[in-house]
N, C-alpha and C positions, 0 to 999 in steps of 0.2 A: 504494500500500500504506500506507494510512493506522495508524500502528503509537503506540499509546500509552504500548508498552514497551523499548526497544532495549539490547542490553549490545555494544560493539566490543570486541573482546580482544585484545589482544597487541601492540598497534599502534605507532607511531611518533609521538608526540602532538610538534606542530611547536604552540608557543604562547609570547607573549612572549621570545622571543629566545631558548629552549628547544628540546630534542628531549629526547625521555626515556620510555622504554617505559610502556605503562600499559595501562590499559580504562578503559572511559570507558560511565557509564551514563544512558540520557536517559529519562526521564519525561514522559509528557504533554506534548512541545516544549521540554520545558527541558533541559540538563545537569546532573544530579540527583547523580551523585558522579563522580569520576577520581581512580583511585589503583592501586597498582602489578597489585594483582588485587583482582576484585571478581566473585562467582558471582550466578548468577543468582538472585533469590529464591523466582521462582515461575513454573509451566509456561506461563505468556502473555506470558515475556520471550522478542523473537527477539534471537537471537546472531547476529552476527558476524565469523571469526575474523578476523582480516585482519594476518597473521604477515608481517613482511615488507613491510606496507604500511605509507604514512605518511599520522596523519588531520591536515588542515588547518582550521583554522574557516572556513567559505564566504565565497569573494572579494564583497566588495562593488566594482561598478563605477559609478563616481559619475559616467560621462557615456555613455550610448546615446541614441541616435535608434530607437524603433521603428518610426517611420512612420503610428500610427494616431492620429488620424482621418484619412482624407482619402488617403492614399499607401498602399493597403492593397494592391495590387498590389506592392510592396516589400518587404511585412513588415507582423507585425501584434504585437502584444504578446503572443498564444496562441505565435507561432511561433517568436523570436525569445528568448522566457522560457525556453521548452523547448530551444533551441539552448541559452543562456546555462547550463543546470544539466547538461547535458552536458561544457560545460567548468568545472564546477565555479563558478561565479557563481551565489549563490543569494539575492542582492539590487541592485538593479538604481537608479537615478536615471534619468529617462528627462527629454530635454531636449522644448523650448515650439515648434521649429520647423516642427510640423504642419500638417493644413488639415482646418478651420480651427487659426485659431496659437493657443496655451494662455497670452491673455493676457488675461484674464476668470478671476473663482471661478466660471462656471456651467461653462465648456470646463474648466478645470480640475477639477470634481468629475465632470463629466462621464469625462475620463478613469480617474480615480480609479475609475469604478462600471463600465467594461469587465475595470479589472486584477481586482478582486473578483470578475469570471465568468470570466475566462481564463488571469490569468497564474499560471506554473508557478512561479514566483521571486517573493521582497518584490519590492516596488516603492514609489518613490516618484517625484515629478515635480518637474522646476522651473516655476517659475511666469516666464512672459518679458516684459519690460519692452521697452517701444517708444518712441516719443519724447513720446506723448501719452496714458498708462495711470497715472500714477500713482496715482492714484483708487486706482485697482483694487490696485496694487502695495501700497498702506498694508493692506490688507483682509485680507492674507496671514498666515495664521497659523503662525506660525515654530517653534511644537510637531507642526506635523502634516505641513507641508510643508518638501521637502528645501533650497529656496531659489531666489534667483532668477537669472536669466540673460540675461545682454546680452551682442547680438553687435555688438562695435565694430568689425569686417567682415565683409561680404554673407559668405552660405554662401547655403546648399537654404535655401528659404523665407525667403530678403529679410528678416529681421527688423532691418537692421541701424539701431544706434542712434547717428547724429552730429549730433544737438541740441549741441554742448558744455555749454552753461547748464543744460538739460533734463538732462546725464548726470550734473553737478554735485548739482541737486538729489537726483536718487534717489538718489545716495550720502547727500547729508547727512541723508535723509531716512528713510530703512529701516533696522531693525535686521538684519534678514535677511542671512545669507551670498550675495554678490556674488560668482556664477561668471562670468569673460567670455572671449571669441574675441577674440584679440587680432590686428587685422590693419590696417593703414591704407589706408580705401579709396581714398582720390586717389594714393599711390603705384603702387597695385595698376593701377588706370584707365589708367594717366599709362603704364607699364609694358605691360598688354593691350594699347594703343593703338600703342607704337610695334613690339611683334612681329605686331601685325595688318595694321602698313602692308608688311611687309618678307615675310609667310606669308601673311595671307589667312585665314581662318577656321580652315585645318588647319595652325595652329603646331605644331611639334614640342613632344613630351612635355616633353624635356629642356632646354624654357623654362619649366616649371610653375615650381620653385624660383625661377625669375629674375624669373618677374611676380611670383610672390609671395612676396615676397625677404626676406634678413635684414633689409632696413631696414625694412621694409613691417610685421611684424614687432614688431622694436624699436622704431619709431615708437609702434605702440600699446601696446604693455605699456609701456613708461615714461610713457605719459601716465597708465595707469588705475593704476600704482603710486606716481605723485607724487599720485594724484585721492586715493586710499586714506588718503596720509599727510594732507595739506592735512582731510580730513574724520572720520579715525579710522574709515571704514567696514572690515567686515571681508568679503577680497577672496581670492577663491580663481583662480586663472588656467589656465586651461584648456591643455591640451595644447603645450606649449610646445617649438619646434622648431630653436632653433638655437643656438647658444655662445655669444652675443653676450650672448643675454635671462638668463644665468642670473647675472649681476652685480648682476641687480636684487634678488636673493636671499638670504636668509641661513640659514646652520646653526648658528648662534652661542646660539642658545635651545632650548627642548625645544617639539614641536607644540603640543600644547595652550593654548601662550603667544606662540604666533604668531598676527597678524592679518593678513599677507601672507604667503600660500603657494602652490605653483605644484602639476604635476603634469607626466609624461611619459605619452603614449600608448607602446604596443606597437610601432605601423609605426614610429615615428622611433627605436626601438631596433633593428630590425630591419633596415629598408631604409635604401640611401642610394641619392642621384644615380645611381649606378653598375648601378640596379637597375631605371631606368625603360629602358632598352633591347630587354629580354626583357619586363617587365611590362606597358608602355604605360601607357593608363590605368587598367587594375586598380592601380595604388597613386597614382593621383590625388588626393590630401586638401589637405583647406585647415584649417590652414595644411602646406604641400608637408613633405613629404621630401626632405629637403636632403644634405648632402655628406658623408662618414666622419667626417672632423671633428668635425662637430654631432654625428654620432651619439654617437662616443663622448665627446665632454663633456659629453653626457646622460646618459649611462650611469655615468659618472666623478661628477655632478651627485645623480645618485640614491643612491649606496654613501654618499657624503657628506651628505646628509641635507639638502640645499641643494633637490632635488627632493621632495616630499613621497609621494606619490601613484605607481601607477601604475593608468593606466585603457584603457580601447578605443576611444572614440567610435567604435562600433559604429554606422555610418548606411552599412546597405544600398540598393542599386541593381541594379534587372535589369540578365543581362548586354548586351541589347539597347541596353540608355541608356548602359553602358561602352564599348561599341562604335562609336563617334563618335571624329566630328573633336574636335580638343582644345577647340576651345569651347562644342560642344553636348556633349559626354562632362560627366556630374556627374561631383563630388567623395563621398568618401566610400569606405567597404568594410565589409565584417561580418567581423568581430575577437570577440565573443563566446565562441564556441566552441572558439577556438583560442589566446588569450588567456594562459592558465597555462600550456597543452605550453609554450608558447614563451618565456617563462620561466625554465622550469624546462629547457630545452636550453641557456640561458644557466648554469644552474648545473651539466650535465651539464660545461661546456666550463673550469667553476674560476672562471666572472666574475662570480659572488654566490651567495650563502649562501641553503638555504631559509630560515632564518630571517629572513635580510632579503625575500627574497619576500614570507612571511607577512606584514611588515609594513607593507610599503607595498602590498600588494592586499589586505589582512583588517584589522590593526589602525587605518593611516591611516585609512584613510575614515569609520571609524568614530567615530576621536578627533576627526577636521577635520570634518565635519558634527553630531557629537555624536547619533550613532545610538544610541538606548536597547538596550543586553544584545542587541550582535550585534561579530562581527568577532576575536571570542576563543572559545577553549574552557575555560569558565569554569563552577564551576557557579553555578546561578542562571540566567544565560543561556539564549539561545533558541538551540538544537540545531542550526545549519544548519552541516552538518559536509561534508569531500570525502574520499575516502579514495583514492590515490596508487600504483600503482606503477611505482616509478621505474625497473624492467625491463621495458615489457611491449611494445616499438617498435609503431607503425602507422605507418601513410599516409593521410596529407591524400585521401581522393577522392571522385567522386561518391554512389557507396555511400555514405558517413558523413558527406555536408554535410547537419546540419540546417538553415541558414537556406531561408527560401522561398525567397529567390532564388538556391539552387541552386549559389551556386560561393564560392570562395576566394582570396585573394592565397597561401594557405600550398598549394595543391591540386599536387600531387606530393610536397610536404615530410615525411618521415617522421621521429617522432618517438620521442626515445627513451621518454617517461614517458608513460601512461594515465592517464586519471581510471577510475575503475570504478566507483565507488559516491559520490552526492549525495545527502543526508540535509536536506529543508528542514522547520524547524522539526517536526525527530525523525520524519518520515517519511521513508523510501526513494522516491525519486522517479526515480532514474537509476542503472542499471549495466550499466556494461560493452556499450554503444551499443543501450540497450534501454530505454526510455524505459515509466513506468508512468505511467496514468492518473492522479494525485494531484496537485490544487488546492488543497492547505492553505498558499497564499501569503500573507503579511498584510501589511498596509500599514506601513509602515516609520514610527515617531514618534522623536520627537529628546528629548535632554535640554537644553533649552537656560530 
């Protein structure tokens, strides 16, 4: 429903550390005014009401895997976009670990010219550094592109980067925002190898965390945070999963004056150890879900502003490839669509504030990537709006899994809050698990 005119009325506007009743009017993609009432002007506005609902500015998630090119039995970015605005995500970062891998400008525009036919949601992409791409890494244009991305241990698609000297350079050498996977892989090796002499291919789940361990870890995010300081590169750190690594950290300045900043996924606030018993490898990730502990010093990590971000690393898997021994089982899950219920059942429970939601899944990403007029309900800005009720319980299930691949880590879990209505740049795109035809998605540019 491609809608040039919108008025929301009555709403619960959640913006800059705010709540406060208003309407909110969007013109042509933008947010054209917000103020306590505002009437329609003319019979080609659609209304609204949404009394009792709360509108959010649309979750930016600054790390998915959609799997296209090449893994499109997985997931594809039509599928995945359209999952993502269901849970109220209406701009996306999609990471370089594809096939082939997005470490070239032609793959990389290449991707770029499928989201323009397919995706439901902004998009933008990182651009992935290898041990011998530099060339190509200088070539990156830091207005149009989200930034780059090294894995300093293996995941899905091997990209991983242990030149030392060669990872020295690309820092010294790119202006670009440095996202990385922080994992050390001879720890990791040294670890698979001695549960593979004592199991055999089918190690138990609840060795995941122990290969891949707090040291494993903390080994590598304090090399890429000492690599950071030694170069002034600015370094953003990917999914960070246990108590150790959050010392490397500070909350002592405000975001926008930080050049070292980290982020929490969703599973590491959700799962612990305690959860791979009944789960198996449906909560598989690397780097693991570790122990209560971790959890909640991440969670303690995030209120305090020591974690910046929160994201999904949404990297879907059939459930046939989950279905394996632990060494052929991938890593990974789709977290998209399920992403803010869960969340917002953390502030059902009294453990954060919407307005800290708002800001570590809408305004951070924003501010730490320096996304142009997204991430607020602002007027001037581009209209991608969610709108909330925080009464309306469902259930995780087959019926209402949009990814392709069909299933869930949350699938029995019912929740207490609904998305109902996703507004991407001032269109209606999603209500109330009824998805409309509308690709007005635009490619995400930075202020930088």
């Amino acid at each position: 429903m491609i809608m040039n005119k919108v008025l929301i009325k009555n709403t619960n506007i959640i913006n800059e550390g705010k709540i406060f009743n208003g309407d909110v009017y969007i013109e042509n993609g933008f947010f054209k005014e917000i103020a306590s009432q505002i009437s329609a002007k003319s019979p080609d506005v659609q209304v609204f009401d949404a009394e009792g609902k709360y509108l959010l500015p649309g979750v930016i998630d600054d790390q998915v895997h959609f799997r296209e090119p090449g893994l499109t039995h997985k997931a594809t970015i039509e599928t995945e976009s359209k999952a993502a605005i269901a849970g109220g995500i209406t701009s996306f970062i999609e990471m370089p670990n594809t096939n082939p891998q997005t470490t070239t400008i032609e793959k990389l525009e290449e991707k770029f010219e499928i989201a323009a036919k397919t995706s439901y949601a902004n998009y933008s992409f990182m651009f992935g550094g290898t041990n011998d791409n530099l060339e190509e890494i200088l070539k990156v244009d830091r207005k149009k592109v989200a930034g780059l991305k090294l894995f300093l241990g293996s995941s899905t698609g091997n990209m991983l980067v242990d030149n030392l000297e060669v990872l020295e350079k690309i820092f010294s050498s790119t202006d670009l925002l440095i996202s990385v996977h922080c994992e050390d892989e001879e720890t990791i090796k040294n670890n698979t190898a001695k549960y593979k002499e004592q199991y055999g291919e089918d190690i138990p789940i609840e060795m995941h965390p122990i290969i891949r361990s707090e040291e494993a870890c903390y080994i590598s995010s304090s090399r890429a945070v000492a690599l950071a300081k030694k170069t002034g590169a600015r370094l953003h750190v990917f999914h960070l999963s246990t108590a150790k690594e959050l010392a490397l950290f500070t909350n002592k300045i405000p975001l926008k004056d930080k050049k070292i900043t980290a982020e929490v996924c969703i599973h590491h606030l959700w799962f612990s150890d305690e959860d791979y018993k009944e789960k198996g490898t449906l909560i598989k990730w690397n780097p693991a879900v570790k122990t209560s502990k971790d959890r909640k010093a991440l969670f303690k990590a995030l209120l305090n502003d020591k974690l910046d971000v929160i994201a999904t690393d949404h990297a879907p898997h059939t459930k046939e490839e989950k279905d394996n021994v632990y060494t052929s089982a991938p890593s990974g899950g789709p977290l998209v669509q399920h992403a803010l219920p869960a969340m917002l059942e953390f502030y059902h429970k009294g453990e954060i504030s919407l307005e800290k939601i708002v800001e570590k899944m809408c305004h951070n990403p924003a501010i730490l990537f320096q996304v142009e007029k997204r991430g607020y309900i602002k007027e001037g800005y581009c209209a991608d709006a969610v709108l909330v009720d925080l009464n309306a319980p469902w259930t995780v299930n087959n019926d209402n899994i949009a990814y392709k691949c069909g299933w869930s880590p949350f699938e029995g879990t019912t929740f207490k809050s609904r998305i109902t209505h996703t507004f991407v740049n001032g269109s209606l795109v999603y209500k109330n698990f009824k998805f409309y035809d509308v690709k007005n998605a635009q490619r995400l540019t930075f202020d930088r």
